[in-house]
TORLOZA-68079 format. One record per residue: residue number from 1; x, y, z of N, C-alpha, C in turn. Coordinates in steps of 0.001 Angstrom, whole numbers. Example, Ala and Ser with C-alpha at 12.3 -4.5 7.8 and 13.67 -1.06 7.14 Angstrom:
> k,n.x,n.y,n.z,ca.x,ca.y,ca.z,c.x,c.y,c.z
> 1,13190,-5690,7800,12300,-4500,7800,13200,-3300,7800
> 2,12850,-2250,7080,13670,-1060,7140,12900,30,7870
//
This chain:
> k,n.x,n.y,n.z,ca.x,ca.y,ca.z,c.x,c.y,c.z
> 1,21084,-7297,3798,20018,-8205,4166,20314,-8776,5544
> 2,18889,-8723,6342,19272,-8963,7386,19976,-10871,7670
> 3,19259,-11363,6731,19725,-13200,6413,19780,-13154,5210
> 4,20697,-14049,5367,21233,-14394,3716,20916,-15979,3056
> 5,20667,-16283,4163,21099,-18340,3595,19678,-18364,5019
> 6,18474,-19285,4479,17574,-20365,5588,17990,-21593,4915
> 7,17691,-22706,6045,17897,-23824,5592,16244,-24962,6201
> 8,16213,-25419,5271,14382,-26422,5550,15662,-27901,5828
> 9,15356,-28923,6706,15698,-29936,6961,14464,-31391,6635
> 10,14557,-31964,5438,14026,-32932,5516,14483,-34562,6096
> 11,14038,-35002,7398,14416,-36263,7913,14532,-37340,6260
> 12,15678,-38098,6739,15772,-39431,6047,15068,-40588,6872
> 13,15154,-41843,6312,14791,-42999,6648,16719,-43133,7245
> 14,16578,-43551,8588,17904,-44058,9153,18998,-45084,9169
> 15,19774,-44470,8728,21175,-45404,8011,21872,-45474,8956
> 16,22985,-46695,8831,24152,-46932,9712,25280,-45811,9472
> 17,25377,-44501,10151,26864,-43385,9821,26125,-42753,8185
> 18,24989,-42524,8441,24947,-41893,6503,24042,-40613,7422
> 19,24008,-39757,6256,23187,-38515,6576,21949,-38630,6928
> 20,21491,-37918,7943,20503,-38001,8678,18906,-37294,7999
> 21,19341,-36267,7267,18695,-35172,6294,18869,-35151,5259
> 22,17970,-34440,4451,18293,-33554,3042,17857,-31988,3551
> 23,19390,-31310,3413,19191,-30071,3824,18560,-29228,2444
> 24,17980,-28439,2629,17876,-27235,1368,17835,-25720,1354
> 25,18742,-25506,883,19703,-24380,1681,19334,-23180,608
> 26,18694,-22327,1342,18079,-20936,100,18935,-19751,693
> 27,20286,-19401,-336,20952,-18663,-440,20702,-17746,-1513
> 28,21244,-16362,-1235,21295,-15646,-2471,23105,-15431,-3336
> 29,22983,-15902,-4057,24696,-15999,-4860,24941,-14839,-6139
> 30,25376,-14162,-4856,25741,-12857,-5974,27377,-12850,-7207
> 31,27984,-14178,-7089,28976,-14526,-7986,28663,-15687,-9176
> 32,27551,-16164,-9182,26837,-17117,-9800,26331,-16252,-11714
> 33,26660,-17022,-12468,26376,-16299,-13869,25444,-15576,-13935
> 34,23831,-16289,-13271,22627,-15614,-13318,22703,-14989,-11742
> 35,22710,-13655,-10922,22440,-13402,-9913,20742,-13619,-9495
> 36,21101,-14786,-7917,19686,-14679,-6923,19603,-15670,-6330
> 37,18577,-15758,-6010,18540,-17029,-4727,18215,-18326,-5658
> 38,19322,-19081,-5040,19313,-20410,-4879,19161,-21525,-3820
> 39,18271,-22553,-4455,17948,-23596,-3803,18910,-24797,-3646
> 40,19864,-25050,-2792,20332,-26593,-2765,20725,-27414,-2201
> 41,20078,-29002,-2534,19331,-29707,-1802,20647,-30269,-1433
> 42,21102,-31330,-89,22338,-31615,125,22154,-32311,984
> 43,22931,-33730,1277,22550,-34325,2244,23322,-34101,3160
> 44,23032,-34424,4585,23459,-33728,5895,23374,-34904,6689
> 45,24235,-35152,7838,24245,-35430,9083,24648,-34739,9906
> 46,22973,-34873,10976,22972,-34064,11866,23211,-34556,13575
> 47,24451,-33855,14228,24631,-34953,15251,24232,-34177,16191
> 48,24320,-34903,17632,23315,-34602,18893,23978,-33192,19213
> 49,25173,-33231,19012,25939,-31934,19685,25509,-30672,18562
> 50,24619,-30899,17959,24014,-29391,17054,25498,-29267,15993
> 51,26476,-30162,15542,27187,-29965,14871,26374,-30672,13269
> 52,26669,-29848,12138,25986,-30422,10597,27029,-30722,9933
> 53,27134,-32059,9463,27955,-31978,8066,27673,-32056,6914
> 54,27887,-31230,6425,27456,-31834,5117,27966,-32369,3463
> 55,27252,-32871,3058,27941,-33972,1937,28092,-32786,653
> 56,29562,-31748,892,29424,-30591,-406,29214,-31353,-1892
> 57,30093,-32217,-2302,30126,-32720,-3448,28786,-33368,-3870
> 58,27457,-33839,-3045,26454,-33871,-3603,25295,-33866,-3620
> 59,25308,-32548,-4136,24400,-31312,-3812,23913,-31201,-5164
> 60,22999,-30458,-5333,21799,-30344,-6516,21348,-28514,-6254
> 61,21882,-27881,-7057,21282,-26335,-6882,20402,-26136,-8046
> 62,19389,-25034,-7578,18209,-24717,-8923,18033,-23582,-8457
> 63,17934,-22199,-9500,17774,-20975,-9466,16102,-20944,-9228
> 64,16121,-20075,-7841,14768,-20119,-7489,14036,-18603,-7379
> 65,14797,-17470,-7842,14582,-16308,-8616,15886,-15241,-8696
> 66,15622,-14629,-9785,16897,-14026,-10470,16357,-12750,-9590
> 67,18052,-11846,-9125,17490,-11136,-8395,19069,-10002,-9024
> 68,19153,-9139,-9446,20577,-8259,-10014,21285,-7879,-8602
> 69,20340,-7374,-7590,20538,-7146,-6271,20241,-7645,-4995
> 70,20577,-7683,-4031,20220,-8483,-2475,19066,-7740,-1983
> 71,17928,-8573,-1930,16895,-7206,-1239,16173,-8782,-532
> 72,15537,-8121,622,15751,-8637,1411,14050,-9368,1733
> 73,13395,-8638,1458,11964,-8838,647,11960,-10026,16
> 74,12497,-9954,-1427,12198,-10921,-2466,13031,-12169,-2104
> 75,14398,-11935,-1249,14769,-12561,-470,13638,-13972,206
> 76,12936,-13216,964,12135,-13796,2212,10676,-14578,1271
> 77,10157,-13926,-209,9480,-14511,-904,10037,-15656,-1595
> 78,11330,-15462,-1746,11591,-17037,-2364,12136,-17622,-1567
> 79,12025,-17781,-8,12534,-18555,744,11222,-19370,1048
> 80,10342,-18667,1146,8915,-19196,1375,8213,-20000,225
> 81,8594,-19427,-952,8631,-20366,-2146,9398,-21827,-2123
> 82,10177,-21723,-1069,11069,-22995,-1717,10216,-23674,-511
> 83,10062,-23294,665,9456,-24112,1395,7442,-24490,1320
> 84,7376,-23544,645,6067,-24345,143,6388,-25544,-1207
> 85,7541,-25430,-2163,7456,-26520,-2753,8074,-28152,-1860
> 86,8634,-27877,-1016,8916,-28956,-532,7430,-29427,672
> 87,7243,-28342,1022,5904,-28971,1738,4741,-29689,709
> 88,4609,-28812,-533,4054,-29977,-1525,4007,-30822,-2131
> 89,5828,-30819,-2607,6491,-31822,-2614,6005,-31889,-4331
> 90,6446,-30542,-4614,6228,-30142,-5915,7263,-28877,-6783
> 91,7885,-29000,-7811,8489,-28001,-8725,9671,-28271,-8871
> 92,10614,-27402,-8757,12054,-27760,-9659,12902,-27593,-8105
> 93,12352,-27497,-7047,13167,-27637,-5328,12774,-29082,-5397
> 94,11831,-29365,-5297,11383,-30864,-4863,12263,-31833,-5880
> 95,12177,-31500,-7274,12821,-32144,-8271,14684,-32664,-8150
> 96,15112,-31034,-7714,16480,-31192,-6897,16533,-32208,-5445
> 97,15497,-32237,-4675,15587,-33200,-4023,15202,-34899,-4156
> 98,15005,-34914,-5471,14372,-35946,-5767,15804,-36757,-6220
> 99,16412,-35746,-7241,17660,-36139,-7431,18683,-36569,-6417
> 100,18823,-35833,-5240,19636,-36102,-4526,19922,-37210,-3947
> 101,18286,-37792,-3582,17868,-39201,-3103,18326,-40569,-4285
> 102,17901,-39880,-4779,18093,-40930,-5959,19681,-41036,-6394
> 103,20798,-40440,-6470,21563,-40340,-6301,22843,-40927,-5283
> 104,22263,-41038,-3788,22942,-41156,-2932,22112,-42373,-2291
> 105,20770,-43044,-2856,20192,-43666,-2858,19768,-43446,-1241
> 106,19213,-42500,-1282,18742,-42042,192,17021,-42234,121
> 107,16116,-42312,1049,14833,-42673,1532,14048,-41249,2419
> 108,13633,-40553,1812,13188,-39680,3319,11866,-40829,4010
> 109,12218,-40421,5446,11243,-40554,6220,9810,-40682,6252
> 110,9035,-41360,6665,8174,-41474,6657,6904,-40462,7022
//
């Protein structure tokens, strides 16, 4: 596959030194019990110098289609899937990000 991992960046409401984003990171995990792409949501600070960090320990993943193999197609359909649920701000991506916020008691943006 020509990509393996996109990432959608949703702005936060701005904290003193806290993550700037909720990243949501659509990978395909071919060592994972169920093989395929996964969605997960993670908060991030993003600094001026294009460097990301991000917060590994809390993160929220949701199987966003079972796939036995890497193809690169179904790949690119559930990447587009995950970013139409966050543009609607609807399904079990949005839900993982709902958690995350709530969690780390984070605010997205306005």
């Amino acid at each position: 596959m020509a990509s393996d991992r996109k990432t959608i960046y949703l702005p936060l409401t701005p904290t003193e030194g806290g993550p700037t984003h909720v990243g949501v990171s659509v990978s395909y995990w071919k060592d994972a019990r169920v093989r395929g792409v996964y969605a997960t949501a993670t908060p991030v600070e993003r600094k001026a110098d294009g460097v990301d960090i991000w917060e590994v320990t809390s993160g929220k993943s949701v199987l966003v289609a079972e796939l036995a193999r890497a193809n690169a197609k179904k790949f690119e359909e559930a990447a587009a899937n995950v970013k139409s649920q966050t543009e609607s701000k609807s399904g079990p991506v949005w839900d993982a990000v709902q958690q995350v916020l709530a969690k780390e008691n984070l605010t997205l943006a306005a």
